[in-house]
C-alpha positions in Angstrom: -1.7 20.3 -2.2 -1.2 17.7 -4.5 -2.8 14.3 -3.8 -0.9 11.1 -4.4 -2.2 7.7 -5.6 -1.2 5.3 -3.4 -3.0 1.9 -4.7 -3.9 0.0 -7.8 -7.4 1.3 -7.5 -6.8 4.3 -6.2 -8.1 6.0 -10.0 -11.4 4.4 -9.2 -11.8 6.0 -5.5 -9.8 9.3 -5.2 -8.2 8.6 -1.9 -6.7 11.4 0.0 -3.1 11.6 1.0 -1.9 9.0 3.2 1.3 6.7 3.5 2.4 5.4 0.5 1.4 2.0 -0.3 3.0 0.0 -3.1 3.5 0.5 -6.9 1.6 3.4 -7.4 3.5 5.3 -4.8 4.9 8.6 -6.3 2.5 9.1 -8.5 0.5 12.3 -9.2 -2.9 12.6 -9.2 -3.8 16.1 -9.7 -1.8 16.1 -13.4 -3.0 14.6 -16.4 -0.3 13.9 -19.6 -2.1 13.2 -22.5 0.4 11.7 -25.2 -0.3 10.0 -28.7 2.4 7.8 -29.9 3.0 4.0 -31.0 3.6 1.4 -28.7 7.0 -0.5 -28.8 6.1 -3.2 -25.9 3.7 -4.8 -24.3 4.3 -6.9 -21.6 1.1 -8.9 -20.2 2.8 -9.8 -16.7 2.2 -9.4 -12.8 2.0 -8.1 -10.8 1.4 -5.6 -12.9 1.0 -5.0 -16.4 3.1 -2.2 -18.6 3.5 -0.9 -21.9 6.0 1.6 -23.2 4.6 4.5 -26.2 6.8 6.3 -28.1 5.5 9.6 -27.8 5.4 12.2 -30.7 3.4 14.5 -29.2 2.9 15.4 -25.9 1.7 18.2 -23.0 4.5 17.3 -20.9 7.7 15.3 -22.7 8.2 13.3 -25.9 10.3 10.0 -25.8 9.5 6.6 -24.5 7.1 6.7 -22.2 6.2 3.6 -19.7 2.6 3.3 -18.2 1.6 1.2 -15.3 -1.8 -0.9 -15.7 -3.6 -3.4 -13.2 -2.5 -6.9 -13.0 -3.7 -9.6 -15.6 -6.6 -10.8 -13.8 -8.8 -8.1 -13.6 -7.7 -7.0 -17.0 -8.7 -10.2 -18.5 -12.2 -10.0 -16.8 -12.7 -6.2 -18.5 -11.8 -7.9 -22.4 -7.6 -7.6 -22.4 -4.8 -9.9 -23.2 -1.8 -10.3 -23.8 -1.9 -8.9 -28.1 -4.7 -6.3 -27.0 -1.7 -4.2 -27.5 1.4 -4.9 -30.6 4.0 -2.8 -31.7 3.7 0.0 -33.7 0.0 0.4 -33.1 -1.2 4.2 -32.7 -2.7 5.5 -29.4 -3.7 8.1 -27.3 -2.7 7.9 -23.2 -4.2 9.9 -20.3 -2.0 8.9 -17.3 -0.7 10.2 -14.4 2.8 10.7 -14.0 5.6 10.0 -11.7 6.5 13.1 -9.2 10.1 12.8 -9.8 9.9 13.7 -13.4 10.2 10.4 -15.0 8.7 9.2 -18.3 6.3 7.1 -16.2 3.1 6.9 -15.3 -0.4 5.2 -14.1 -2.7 4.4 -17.0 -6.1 6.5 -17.1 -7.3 6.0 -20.6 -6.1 4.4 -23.7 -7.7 4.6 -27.2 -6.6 3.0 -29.9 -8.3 3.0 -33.4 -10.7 6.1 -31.9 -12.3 3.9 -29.7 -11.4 3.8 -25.6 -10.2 0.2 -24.5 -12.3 0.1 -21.1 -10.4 -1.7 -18.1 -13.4 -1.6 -15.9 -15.0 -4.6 -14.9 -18.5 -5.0 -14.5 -19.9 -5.3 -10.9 -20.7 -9.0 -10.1 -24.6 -9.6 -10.0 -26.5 -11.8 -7.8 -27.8 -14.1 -10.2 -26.9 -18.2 -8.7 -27.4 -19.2 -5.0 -24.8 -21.4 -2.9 -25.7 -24.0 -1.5 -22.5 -24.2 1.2 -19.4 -21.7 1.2 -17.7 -23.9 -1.2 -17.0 -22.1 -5.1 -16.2 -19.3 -6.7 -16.6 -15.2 -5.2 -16.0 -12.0 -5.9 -16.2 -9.5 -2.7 -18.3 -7.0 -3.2 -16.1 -3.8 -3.5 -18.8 -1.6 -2.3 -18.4 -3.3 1.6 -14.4 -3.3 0.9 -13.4 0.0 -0.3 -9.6 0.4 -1.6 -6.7 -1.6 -0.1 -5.5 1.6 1.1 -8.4 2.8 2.9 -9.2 -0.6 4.0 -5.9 -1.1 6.3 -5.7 3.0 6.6 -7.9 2.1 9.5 -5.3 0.3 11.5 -4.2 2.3 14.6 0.0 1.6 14.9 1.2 2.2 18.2 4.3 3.9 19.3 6.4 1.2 17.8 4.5 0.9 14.9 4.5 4.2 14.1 8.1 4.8 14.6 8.3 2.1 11.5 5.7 3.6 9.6 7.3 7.1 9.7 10.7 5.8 8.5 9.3 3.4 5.8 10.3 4.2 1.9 7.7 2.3 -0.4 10.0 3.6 -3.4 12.7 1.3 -2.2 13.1 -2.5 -1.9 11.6 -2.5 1.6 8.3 -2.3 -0.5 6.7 -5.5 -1.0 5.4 -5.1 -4.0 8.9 -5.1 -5.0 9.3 -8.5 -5.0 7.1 -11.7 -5.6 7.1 -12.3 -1.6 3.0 -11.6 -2.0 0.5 -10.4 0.1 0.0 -12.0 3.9 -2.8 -12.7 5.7 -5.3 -11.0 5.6 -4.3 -8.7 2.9 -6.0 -11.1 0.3 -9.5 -10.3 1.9 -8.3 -6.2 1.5 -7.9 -7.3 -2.0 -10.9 -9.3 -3.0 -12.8 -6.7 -4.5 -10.5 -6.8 -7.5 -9.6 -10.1 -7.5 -11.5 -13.9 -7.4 -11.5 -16.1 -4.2 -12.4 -19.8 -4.2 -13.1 -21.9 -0.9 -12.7 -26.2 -1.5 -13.7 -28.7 0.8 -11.3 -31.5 1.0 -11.9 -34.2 3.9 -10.6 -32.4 7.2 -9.2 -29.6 5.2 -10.3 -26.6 3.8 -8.6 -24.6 1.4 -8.4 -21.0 0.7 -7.7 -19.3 -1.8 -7.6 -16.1 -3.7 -5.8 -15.2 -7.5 -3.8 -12.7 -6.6 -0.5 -14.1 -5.5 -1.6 -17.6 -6.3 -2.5 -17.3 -3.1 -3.3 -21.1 -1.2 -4.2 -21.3 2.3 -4.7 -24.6 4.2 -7.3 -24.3 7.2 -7.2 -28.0 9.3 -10.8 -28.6 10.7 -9.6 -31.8 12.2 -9.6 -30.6 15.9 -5.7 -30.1 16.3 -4.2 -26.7 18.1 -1.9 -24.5 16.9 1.6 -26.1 17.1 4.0 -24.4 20.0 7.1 -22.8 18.7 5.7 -23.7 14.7 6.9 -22.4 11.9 6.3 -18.8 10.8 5.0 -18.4 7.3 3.6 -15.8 5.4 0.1 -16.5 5.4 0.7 -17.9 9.0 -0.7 -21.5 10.3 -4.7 -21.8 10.0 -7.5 -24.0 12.2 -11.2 -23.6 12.0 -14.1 -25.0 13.1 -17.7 -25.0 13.2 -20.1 -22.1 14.9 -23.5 -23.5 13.5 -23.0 -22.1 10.0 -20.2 -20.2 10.3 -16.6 -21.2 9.6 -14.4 -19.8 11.9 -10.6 -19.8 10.6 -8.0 -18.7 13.7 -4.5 -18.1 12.1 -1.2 -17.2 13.9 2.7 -17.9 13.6 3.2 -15.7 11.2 6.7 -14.6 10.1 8.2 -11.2 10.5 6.9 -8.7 7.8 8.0 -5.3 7.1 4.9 -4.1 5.4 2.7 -6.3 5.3 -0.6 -3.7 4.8 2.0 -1.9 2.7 1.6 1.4 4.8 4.6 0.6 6.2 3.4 -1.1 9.8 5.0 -3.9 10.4 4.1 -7.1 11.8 5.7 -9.7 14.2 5.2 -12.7 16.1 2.4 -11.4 18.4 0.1 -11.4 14.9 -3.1 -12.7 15.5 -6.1 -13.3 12.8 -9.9 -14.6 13.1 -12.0 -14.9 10.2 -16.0 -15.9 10.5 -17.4 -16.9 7.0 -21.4 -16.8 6.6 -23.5 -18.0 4.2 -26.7 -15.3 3.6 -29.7 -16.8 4.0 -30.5 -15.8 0.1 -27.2 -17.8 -0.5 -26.1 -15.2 -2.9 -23.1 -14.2 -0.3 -21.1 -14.7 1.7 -20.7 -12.3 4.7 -16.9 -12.8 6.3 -15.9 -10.8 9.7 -12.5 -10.2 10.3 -10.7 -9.2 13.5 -6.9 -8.7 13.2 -4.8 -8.0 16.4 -0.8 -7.5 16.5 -0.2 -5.5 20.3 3.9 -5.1 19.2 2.8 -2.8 16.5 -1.0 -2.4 16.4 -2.6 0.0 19.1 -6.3 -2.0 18.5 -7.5 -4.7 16.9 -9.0 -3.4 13.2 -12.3 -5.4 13.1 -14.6 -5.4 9.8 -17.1 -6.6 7.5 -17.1 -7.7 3.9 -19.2 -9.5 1.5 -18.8 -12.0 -1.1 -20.9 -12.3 -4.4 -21.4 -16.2 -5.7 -20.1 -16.2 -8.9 -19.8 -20.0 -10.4 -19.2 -18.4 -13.7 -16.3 -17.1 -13.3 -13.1 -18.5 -14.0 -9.6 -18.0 -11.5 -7.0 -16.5 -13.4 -3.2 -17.9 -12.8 -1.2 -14.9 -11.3 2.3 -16.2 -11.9 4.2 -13.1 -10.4 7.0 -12.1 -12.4 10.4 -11.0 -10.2 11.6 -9.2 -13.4 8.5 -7.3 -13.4 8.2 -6.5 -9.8 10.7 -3.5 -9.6 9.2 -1.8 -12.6 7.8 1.5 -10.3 11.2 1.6 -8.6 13.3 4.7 -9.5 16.3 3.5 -11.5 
């Protein structure tokens, strides 16, 4: 049976079939095209990036082919940019192509000029020590696995399921077809791949993560959860103090139609708790996570990450393109 790729990183992990999950739904991972061509565009965009070839030769078709890449961020951490790739320069493409027969696919390999252009990025090393939560991280993917399997683990109910079943992530229902972005807490499902930054600021703390440009505001001022608030994406946020640990308790969040992008929804009854933990090295963070929503969600999912200290590094402005959005759509 074939296998599908269902998330960006999905070429890094294997995953087995499951619901389809954004961009990289419809996608075959069991077949390798291998093209060489020249490239007529290159567009260094999110939320993701893509280039056409114009393919002379070819084990499945010639023409213009268009290949789906990460997003900038992570690409700009592993050496790319946006001239890594001009027109008319000469390449060779493993990729794995669309199911439907298009002249599309999910970038495997790439050489140009003989030589492989690597889009790994190193794993972060735990080389400076935090002195408070405050800085720079990068989650250690190892404790985070895909964003596929990560919400994979979420147990709909009957309701939830019924919504699951009927959900087409090659339409517009998809959010990855817009720049809507990812709610709470899929930026913590995500932080393997992409910088998060925590500020102090008086009786505020802000979180935030690149992809998305994702901001949060977390009010440690003592006030409660206003009644009958608005509903946002990323929902309203309080925390507190535990000893050491920030605690960050988030609901009213608005209506979502996929909001794991497995095609559970979410509602009103949304609830998130997040514990952040300094290690006693001060190399991580560890952050728990409990997220509970009984109209759709069977159980809470409750889980464990860590976060590397990386001061080093620099946040990278996502700036989501709506153009760009629909690219994996069938047209």
């Amino acid at each position: 049976m074939n296998r599908i790729i269902f998330t960006l990183w999905a070429v890094l992990f294997l995953a087995q079939p499951s619901y389809a999950h954004h961009s990289d739904t419809g996608l075959n991972l069991d077949e390798v095209v291998l093209i060489r061509g020249k490239i007529t565009e290159f567009s260094w965009r999110n939320p993701h990036v893509y280039f056409k070839v114009d393919a002379y030769e070819s084990t499945d078709k010639t023409g213009i082919w268009e290949f789906q890449m990460a997003s900038t961020p992570p690409l700009s951490r592993a050496g790319w940019g946006p001239n890594s790739l001009v027109p008319g320069d000469e390449v060779v493409v493993r990729g794995h192509p669309a199911i439907d027969g298009r002249r599309y696919g999910l970038l495997e390999s790439l050489e140009k000029d003989g030589k492989v252009m690597s889009t790994s990025v190193a794993a972060a090393r735990e080389a400076a020590v935090a002195e408070s939560l405050e800085g720079i991280w990068r989650g250690d993917r190892s404790t985070i696995g895909d964003f596929t399997l990560f919400f994979d683990r979420i147990v709909p109910n009957e309701k939830g399921a019924a919504a699951q079943g009927s959900f087409n992530a090659l339409s517009d229902d998809n959010p990855m077809a817009s720049c809507l972005g990812r709610p709470t807490p899929s930026t913590l499902a995500s932080a393997g791949g992409y910088l998060s930054e925590i500020e102090y600021d008086g009786d505020i703390i802000y979180l935030r993560n690149e992809i998305f440009d994702v901001e949060r505001t977390v009010y440690m001022d003592g006030r409660p959860h206003p009644e009958n608030g608005e509903r946002t994406l990323h929902g309203h946020s309080i925390g507190w103090w535990e000893g050491d640990t920030l605690v960050v308790d988030a609901v009213n969040f608005s209506d979502h139609r996929s909001p794991y992008q497995n095609g559970i929804p979410s509602g009103a009854q949304k609830h998130v708790v997040e514990k952040y933990r300094l290690s006693e090295d001060g190399h991580r963070i560890i952050v728990d996570l409990m997220l509970e929503d009984p109209e759709f969600i069977a159980e809470p999912l409750i889980t464990t990450m860590e976060w590397i200290y990386s001061p080093d590094a620099q946040m990278v402005a996502w700036n989501c393109d709506e153009e760009s959005t629909k690219t994996f759509l069938p047209r």
